[in-house]
C-alpha positions as CSV (number, residue, x, y, z in Angstrom):
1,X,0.0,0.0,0.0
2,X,2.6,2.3,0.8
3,X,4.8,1.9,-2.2
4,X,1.2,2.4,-4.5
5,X,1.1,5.6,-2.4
6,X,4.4,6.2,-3.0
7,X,4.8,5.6,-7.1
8,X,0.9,8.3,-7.1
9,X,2.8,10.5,-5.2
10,X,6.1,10.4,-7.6
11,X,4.0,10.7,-10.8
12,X,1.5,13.3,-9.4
13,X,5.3,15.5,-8.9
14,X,5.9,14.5,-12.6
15,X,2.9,15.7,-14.5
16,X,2.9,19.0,-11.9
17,X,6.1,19.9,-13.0
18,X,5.5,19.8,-16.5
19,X,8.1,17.7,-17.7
20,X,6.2,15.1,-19.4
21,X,6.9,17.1,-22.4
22,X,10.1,16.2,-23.5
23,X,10.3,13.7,-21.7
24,X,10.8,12.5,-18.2
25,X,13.9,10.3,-17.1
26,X,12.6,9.1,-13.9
27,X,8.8,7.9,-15.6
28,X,11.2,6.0,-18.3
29,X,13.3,4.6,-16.2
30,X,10.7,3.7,-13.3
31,X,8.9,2.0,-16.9
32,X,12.1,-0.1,-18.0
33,X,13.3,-1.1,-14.8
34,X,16.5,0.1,-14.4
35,X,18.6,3.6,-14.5
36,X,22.1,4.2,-16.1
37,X,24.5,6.4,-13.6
38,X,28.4,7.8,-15.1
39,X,31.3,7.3,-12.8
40,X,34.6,8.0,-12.8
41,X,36.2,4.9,-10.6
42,X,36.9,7.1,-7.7
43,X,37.3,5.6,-4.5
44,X,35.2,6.2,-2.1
45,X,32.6,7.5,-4.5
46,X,31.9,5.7,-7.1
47,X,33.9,2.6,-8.7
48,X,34.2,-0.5,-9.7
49,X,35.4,-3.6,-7.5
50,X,37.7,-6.3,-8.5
51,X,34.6,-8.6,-9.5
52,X,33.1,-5.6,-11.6
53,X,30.5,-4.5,-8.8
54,X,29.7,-0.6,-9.1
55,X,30.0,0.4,-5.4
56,X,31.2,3.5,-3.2
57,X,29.0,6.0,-1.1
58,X,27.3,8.4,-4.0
59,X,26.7,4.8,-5.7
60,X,24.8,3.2,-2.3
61,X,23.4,5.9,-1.1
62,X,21.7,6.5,-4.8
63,X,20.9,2.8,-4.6
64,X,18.4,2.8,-1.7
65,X,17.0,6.4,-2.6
66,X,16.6,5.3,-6.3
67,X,14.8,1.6,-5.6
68,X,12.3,3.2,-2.7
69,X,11.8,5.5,-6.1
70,X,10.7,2.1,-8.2
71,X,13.6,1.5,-10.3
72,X,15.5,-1.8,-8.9
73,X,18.4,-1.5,-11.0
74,X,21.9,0.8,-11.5
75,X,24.0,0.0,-14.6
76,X,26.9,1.9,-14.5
77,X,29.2,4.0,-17.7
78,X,32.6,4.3,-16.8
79,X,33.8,8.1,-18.1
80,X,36.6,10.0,-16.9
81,X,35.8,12.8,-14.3
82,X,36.2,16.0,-16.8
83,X,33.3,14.3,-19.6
84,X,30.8,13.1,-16.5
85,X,28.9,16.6,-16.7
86,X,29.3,16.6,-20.8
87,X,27.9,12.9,-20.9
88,X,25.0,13.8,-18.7
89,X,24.0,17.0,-20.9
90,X,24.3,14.2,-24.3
91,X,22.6,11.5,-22.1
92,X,25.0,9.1,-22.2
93,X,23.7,8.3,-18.6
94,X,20.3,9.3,-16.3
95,X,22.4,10.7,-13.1
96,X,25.9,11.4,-12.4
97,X,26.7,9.4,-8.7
98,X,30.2,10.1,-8.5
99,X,30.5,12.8,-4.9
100,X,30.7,15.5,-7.6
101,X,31.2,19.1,-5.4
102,X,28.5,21.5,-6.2
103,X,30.2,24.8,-7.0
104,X,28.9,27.5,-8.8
105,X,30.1,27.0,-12.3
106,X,28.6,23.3,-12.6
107,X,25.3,24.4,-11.3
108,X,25.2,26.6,-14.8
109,X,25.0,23.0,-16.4
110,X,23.7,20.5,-14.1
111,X,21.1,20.6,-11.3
112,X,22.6,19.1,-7.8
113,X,20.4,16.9,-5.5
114,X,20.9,18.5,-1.8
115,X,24.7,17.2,-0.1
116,X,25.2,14.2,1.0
117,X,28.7,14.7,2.1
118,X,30.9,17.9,3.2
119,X,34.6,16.9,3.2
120,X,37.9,18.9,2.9
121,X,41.5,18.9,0.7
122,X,44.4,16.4,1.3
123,X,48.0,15.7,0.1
124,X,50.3,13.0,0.0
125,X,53.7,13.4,-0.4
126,X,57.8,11.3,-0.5
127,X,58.0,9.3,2.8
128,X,59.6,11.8,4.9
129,X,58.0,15.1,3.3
130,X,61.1,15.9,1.6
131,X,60.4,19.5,0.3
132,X,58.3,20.3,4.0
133,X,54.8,20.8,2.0
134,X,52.3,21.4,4.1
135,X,49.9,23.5,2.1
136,X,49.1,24.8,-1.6
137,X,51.2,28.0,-1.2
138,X,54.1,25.6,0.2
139,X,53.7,23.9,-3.2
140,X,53.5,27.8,-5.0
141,X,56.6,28.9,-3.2
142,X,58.7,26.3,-3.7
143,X,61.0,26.5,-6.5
144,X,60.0,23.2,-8.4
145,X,57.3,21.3,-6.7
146,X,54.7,19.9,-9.0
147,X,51.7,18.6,-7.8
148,X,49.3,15.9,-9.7
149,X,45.8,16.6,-9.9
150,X,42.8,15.2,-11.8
151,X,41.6,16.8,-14.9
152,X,37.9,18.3,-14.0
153,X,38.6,18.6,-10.3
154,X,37.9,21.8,-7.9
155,X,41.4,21.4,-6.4
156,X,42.9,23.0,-9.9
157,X,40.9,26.1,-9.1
158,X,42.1,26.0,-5.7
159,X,45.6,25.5,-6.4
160,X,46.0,28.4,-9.1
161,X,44.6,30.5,-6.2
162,X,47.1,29.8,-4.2
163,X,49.8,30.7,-6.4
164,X,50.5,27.4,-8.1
165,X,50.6,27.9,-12.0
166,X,49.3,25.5,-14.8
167,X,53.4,24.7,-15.5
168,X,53.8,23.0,-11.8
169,X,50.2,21.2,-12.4
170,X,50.4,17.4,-13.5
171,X,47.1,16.7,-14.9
172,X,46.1,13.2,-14.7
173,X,43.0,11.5,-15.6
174,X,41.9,9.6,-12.5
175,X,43.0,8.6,-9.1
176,X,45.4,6.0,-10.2
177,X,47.5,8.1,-12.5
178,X,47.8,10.3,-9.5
179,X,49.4,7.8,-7.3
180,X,51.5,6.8,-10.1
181,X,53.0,10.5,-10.8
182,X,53.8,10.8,-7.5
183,X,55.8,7.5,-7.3
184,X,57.1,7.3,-10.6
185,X,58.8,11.4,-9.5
186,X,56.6,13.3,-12.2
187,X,55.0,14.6,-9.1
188,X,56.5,15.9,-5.7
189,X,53.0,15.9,-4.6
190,X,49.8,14.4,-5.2
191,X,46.2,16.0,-3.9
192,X,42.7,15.4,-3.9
193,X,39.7,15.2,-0.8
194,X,40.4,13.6,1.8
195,X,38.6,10.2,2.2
196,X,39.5,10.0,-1.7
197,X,43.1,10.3,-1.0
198,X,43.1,8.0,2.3
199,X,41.4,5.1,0.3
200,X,44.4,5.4,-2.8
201,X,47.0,5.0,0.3
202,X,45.1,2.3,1.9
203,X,44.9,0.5,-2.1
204,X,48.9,1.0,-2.5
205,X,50.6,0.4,0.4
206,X,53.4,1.8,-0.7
207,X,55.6,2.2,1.8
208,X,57.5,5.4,0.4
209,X,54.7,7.9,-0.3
210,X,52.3,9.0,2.7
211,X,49.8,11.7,4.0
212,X,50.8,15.1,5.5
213,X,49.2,15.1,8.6
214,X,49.2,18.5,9.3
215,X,48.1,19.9,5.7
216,X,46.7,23.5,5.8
217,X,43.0,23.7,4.3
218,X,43.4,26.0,1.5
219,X,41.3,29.2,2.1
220,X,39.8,30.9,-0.9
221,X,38.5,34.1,-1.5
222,X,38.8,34.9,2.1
223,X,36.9,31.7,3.0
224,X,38.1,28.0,3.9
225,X,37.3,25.7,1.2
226,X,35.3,22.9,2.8
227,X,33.5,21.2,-0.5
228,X,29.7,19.4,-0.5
229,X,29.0,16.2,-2.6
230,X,25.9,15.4,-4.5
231,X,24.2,13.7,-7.2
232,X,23.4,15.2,-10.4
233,X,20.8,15.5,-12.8
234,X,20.0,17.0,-15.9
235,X,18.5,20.7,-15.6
236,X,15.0,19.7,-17.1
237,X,14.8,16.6,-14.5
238,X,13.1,18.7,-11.8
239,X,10.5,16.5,-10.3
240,X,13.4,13.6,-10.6
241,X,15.8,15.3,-8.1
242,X,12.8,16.9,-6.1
243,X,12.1,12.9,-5.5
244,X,15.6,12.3,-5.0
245,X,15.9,15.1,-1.9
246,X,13.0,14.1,-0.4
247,X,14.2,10.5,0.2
248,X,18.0,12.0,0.8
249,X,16.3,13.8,3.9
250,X,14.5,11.0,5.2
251,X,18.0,9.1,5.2
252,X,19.2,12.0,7.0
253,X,16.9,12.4,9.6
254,X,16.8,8.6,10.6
255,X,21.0,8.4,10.7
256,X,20.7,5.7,7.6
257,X,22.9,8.2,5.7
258,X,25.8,8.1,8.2
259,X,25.1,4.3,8.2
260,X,26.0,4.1,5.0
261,X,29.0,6.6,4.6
262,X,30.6,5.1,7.7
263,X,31.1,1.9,5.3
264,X,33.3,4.2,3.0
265,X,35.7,5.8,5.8
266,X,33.6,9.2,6.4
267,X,32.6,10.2,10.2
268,X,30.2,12.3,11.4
269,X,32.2,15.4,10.8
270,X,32.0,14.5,7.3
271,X,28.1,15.0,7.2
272,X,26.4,18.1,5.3
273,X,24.3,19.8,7.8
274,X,21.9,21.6,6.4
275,X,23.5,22.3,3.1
276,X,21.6,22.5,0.4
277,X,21.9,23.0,-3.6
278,X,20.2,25.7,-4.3
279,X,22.8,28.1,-1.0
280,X,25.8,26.4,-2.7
281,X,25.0,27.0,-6.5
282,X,25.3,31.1,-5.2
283,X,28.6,32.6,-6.2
């Protein structure tokens, strides 16, 4: 009875908002059974395991909010993290579930489901810390540190304002490459979040590269750059990430989402609050 309620309820939001007209991706995908998501194999996000199971919080946490939606099934498309937003606008896939930040300049092309995480920056460095980098402007004053970053991500924007020019940037496509730069010597420094960074350490262990400790959150603009994670959707998918939220806060309110983020390294400190799209799509 209360998933009949449930499936009036979700198709009463549909023909309200109008979006029967071109189309509706959660009607279609409610109708064949199973939604297509993009991913860009970064732990703990979104990837793939050894046996080819699509897993990592954005993944689970869609999981449960999409099958109490009616759709029972995720297939996942592989795409590196600079094409997920371009593959979602030429629907490639129905969502992006890959802990993409919401920031201002992707809200122009995507619309964000409310945070489901709130995390900050990290770095991993030569066993030892070598070159004593312990921030981005210890990476912008040093003479030739180059750091390896992944194409698409917020840390670029970060980095070039804090000093560190394009030249000292190793762009790589995804986490791997990252490690690799760093222990191959193309990079003095690798960086990405931190839960992101922890679980490439905990994958290598490689005795000769680890974490600084004591890195320096990069502050911005006058502000300390603390970054939220969410689900994506295409901009005409309204009553589809409307859905989406209101099961998201249910999850929050019951402690289901922690539950499930625990499983993936994140604490409480890492939850979002009460974050939402729409206050960090503001510039």
């Amino acid at each position: 009875m209360k998933r009949g309620l449930a499936f009036t309820w979700i198709i009463a939001m549909i023909m309200a908002s109008g979006c029967g007209q071109t189309g509706d991706t959660l009607a279609e995908a409610i109708e064949r059974g199973y939604i297509t998501v993009g991913f860009a194999n970064e732990k703990p996000y979104a990837y793939k395991t050894a046996d080819g199971e699509l897993t990592g919080e954005a993944v689970e946490i869609a999981r449960v909010i999409l099958e109490r939606l009616g759709i029972q099934e995720m297939r996942g498309e592989l795409t590196e993290f600079s094409s997920l937003i371009a593959g979602l606008q030429a629907k490639r896939f129905d969502i992006v579930t890959a802990g993409m930040f919401i920031n201002a300049e992707r809200c122009e092309a995507v619309a964000f489901a409310n945070p489901e995480y709130s995390i900050g920056e990290a770095i991993a460095v030569k066993k030892g810390n070598p070159l004593n980098i312990k921030s981005y402007e210890d990476i912008a004053n040093h003479d030739t540190a180059k750091v390896a970053v992944m194409a698409g991500a917020v840390e670029i924007g970060y980095l070039e304002k804090s000093g560190v020019s394009k030249e000292r940037m190793v762009i790589v496509q995804d986490q791997d490459a990252s490690i690799n730069a760093l222990q191959s010597g193309r990079a003095d420094v690798m960086t990405m979040t931190g839960p992101a960074l922890q679980s490439r350490l905990d994958t290598a262990q490689d005795p000769n590269i680890e974490r600084v400790t004591d890195f320096e959150q990069p502050v911005i603009d006058g502000q300390d750059v603390r970054g939220y994670g969410a689900t994506a959707f295409r901009k005409e998918d309204t009553a589809f990430r409307e859905a989406f939220n209101a099961e998201l806060e249910k999850m929050k309110e019951s402690g289901e989402l922690l539950e499930i983020l625990r499983q993936f390294g994140f604490t409480e400190e890492e939850l979002p609050g009460d974050a939402t799209a729409e206050e960090l799509c503001k510039p």
